[in-house]
FILUM-831373 format. One record per residue (C-alpha): residue number from 1; residue in three letters; x negated, y, z negated. Coordinates in pm, 1 decimal. Layout:
// FILUM-831373
num_residu_X_Y_Z
NUM_Ala_X_Y_Z
...
This chain:
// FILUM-831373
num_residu_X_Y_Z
1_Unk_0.0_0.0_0.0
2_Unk_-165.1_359.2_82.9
3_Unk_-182.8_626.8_-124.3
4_Unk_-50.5_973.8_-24.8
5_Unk_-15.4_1300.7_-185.8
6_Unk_104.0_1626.9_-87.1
7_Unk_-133.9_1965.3_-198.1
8_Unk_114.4_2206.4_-125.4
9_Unk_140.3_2623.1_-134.0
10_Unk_148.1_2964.4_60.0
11_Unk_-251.1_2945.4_61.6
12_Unk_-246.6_3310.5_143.6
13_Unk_-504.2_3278.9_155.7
14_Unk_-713.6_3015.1_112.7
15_Unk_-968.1_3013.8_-221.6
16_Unk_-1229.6_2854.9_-322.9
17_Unk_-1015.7_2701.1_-635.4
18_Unk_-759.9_2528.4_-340.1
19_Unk_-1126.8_2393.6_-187.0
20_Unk_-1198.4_2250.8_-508.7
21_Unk_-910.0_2078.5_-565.4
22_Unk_-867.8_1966.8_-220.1
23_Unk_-1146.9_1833.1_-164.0
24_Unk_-1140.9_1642.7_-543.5
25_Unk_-786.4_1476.7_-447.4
26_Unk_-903.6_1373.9_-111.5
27_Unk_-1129.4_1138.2_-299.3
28_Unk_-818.0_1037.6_-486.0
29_Unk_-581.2_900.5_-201.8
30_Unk_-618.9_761.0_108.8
31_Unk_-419.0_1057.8_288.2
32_Unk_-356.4_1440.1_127.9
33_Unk_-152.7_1652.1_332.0
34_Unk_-172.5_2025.5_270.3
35_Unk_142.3_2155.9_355.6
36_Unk_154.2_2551.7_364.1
37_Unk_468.6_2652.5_244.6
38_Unk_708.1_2884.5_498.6
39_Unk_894.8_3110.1_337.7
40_Unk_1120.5_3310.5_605.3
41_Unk_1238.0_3559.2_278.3
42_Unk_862.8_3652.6_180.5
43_Unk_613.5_3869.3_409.7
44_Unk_299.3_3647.1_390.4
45_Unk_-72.3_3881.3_373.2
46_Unk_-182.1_3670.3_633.8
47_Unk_82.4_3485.2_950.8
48_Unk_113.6_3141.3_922.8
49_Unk_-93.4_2998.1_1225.8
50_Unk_-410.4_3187.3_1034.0
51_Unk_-357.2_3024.8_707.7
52_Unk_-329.4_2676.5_905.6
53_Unk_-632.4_2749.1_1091.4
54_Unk_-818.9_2853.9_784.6
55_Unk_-769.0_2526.5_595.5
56_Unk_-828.6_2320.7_870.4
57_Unk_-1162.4_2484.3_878.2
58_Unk_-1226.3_2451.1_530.1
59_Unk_-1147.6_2047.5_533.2
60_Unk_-1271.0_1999.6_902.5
61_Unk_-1518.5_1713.6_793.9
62_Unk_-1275.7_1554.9_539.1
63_Unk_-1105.3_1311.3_753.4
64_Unk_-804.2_1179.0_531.5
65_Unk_-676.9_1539.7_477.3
66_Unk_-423.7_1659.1_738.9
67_Unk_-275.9_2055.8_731.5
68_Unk_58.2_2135.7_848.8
69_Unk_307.6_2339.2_737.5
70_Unk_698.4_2310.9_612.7
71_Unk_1001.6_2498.5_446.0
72_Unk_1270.7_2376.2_251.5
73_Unk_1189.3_2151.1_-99.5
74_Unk_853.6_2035.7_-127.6
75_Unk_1009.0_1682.2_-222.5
76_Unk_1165.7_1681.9_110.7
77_Unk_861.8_1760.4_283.7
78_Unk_663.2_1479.8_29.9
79_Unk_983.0_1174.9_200.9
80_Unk_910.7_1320.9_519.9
81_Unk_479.3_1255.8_468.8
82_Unk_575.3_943.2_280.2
83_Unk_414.4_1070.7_-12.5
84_Unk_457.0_937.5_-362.2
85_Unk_204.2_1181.0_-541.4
86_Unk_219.3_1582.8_-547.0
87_Unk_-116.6_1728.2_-636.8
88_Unk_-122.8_2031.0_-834.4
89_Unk_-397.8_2295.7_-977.8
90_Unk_-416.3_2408.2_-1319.2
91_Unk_-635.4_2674.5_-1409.5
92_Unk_-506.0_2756.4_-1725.4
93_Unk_-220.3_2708.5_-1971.1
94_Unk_1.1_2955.8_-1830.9
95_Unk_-22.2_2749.5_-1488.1
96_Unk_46.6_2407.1_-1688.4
97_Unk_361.1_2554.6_-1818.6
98_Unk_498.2_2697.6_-1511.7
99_Unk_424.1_2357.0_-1319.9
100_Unk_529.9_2129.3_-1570.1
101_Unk_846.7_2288.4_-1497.9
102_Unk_847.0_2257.2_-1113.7
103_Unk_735.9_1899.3_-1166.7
104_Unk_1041.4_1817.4_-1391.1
105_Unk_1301.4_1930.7_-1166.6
106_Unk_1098.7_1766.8_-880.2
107_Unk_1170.4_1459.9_-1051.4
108_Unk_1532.9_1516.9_-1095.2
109_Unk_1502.8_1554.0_-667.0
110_Unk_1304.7_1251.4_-629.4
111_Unk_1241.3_1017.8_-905.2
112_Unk_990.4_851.2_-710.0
113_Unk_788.6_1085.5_-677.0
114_Unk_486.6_1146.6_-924.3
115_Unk_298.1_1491.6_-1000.2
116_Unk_-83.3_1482.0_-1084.7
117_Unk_-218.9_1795.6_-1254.3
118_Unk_-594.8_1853.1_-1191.7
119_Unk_-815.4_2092.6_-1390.6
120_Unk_-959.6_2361.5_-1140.9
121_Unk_-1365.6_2339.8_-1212.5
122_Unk_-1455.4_2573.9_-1476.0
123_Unk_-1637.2_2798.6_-1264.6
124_Unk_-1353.5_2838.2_-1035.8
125_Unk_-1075.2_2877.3_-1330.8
126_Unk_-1015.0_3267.8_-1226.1
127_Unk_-975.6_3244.5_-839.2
128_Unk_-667.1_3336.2_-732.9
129_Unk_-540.7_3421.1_-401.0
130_Unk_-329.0_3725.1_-575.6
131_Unk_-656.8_3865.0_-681.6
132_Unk_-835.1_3798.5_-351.6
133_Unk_-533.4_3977.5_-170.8
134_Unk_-608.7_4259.0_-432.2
135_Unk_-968.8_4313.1_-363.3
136_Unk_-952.7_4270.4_35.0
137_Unk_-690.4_4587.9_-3.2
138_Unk_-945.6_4781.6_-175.3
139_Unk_-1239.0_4706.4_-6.3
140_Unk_-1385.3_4477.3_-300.1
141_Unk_-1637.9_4174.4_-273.4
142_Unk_-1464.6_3887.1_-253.9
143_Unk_-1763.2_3625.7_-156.0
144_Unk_-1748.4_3461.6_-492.3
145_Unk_-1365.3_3355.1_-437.8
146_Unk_-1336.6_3245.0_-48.8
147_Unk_-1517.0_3048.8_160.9
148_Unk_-1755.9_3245.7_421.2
149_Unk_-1485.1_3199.8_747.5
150_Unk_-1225.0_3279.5_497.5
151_Unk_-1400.4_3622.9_388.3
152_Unk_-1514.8_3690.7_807.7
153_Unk_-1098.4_3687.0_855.1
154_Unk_-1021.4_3883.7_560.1
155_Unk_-1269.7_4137.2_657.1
156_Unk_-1140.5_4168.1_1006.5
157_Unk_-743.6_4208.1_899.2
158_Unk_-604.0_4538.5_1042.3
């Protein structure tokens, strides 16, 4: 029987932390898909098609990890991959109580379905794509957070 998980979000954009834990679950399961999240009611810092292209950058030599996107409930999204496992970062308390929330109700959507919590790497523990968004917008350094294709986009957005 195969393992599969789901590492899902808006990525928007992609970090350093998502990287991390990425690339840690991949090792995990024999297939992780990163599904980027669409939401039509939310005006994303970066379109869609770059967010996809920037993860499959970042996980271009990890061969069990596929990126596409979806809408609707991740759980839905997690039948349609197959997946019995969602795959979730925690950086801090405040994360662990918001997601053990989204993983109970989860559950109440698809019993089958399992969340593992993973402990971003200590080094990584304040990377956030909120903050990255924040220091692109005024002009900070934002090397330590993103990957280098990641921080080439950024730098180029109008």
């Amino acid at each position: 029987m195969s393992r599969v998980a789901v590492y899902a979000g808006s990525f928007d954009p992609v970090t350093l932390g998502h990287e991390d834990i990425v690339k840690r679950a991949a090792t995990m399961f024999d297939t992780l898909y990163v599904g980027v999240g669409v939401n039509s009611s939310k005006a994303p810092f970066l379109p869609t098609a770059d967010r996809l292209a920037l993860l499959r950058e970042s996980f271009s030599g990890v061969e069990n990890v596929h990126v596409t996107e979806f809408s609707g409930l991740l759980v839905n999204f997690c039948n349609m991959c197959g997946a019995k496992f969602i795959v979730r970062g925690i950086r801090a308390l405040t994360d662990f109580e918001y997601e053990l929330v989204i993983a109970h109700a989860n559950t109440t959507q698809a019993p089958g379905v399992e969340t593992i919590f993973l402990a971003t790497s200590p080094n990584l523990s304040f990377v956030s794509s909120s903050v990255v968004r924040e220091l692109v917008k005024h002009g900070g350094d934002i090397s330590y957070f993103v990957g280098p294709h990641v921080a080439e986009r950024l730098k180029a957005k109008p």
